[in-house]
N, C-alpha and C positions, 0 to 999 in steps of 0.2 A: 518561458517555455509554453508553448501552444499545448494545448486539450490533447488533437491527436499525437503528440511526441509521448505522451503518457496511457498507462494500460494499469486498471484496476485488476489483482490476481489474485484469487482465492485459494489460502492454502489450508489444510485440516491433516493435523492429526491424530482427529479422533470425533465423535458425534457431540460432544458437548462445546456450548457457544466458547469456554473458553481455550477448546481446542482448535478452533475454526480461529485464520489470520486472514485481515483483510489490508493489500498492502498497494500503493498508489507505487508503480515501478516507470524509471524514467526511460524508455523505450530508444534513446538516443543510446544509452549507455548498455540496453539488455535486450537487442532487438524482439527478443522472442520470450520478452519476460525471466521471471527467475529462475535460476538452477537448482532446482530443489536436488538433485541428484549431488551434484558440485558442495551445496553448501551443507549434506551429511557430513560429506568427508571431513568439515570444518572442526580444529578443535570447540568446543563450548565456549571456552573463553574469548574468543577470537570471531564469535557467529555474529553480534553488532558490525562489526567492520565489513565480515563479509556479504552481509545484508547492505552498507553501505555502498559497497566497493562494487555490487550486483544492479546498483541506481533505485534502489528501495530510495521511495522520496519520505511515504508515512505506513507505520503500520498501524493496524488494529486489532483486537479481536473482537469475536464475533457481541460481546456483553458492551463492550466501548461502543460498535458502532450502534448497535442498539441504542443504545443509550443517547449516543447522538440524534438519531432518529425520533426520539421520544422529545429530544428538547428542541425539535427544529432545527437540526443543525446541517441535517443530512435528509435527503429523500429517498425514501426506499426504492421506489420505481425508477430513480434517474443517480445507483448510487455514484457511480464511477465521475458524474459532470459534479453531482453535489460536492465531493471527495477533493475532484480538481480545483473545486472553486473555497475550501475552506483548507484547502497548502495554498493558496491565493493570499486568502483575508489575513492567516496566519504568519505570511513573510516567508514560507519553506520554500516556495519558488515564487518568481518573475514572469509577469504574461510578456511572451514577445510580441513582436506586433508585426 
């Protein structure tokens, strides 16, 4: 998967960090990113898949990616390439070439 086939999307439902979600969405699959409207309607139980099914590649929140950030994992200024590059390291996806 190339860099630009992927879109960093910030979602919050509320002011504290572990209300804020930070999710690496695979833009082949959700041109315009997630449906936050669509994946209400979802039952609870069923919100993993539809998070899957929407090309969520990873999520986070707001205390995890911190947390990355604190250990070098991630760059706060470049988070979206830092994000693409550690679903890389991790095997979540394949760089195409």
């Amino acid at each position: 998967m190339k860099f630009k086939h992927t879109k960093l999307q910030r979602i919050d439902f509320g002011d504290e960090p572990t209300d804020q979600y930070y999710c690496l969405v695979n833009l082949k699959v959700s041109p315009n990113g997630l449906d936050i409207g669509k994946m209400r309607l979802t039952n609870p139980r069923n919100i993993d898949q539809e998070f899957r099914n929407q090309g969520m590649l990873m999520m986070f929140t707001g205390e995890e990616i911190e947390s990355l950030i604190n250990r070098g994992d991630l760059d706060r200024e470049n988070l979206h390439e830092t994000l693409y590059q550690l679903a890389l390291g991790e095997g979540v996806i394949k760089k195409e070439e």
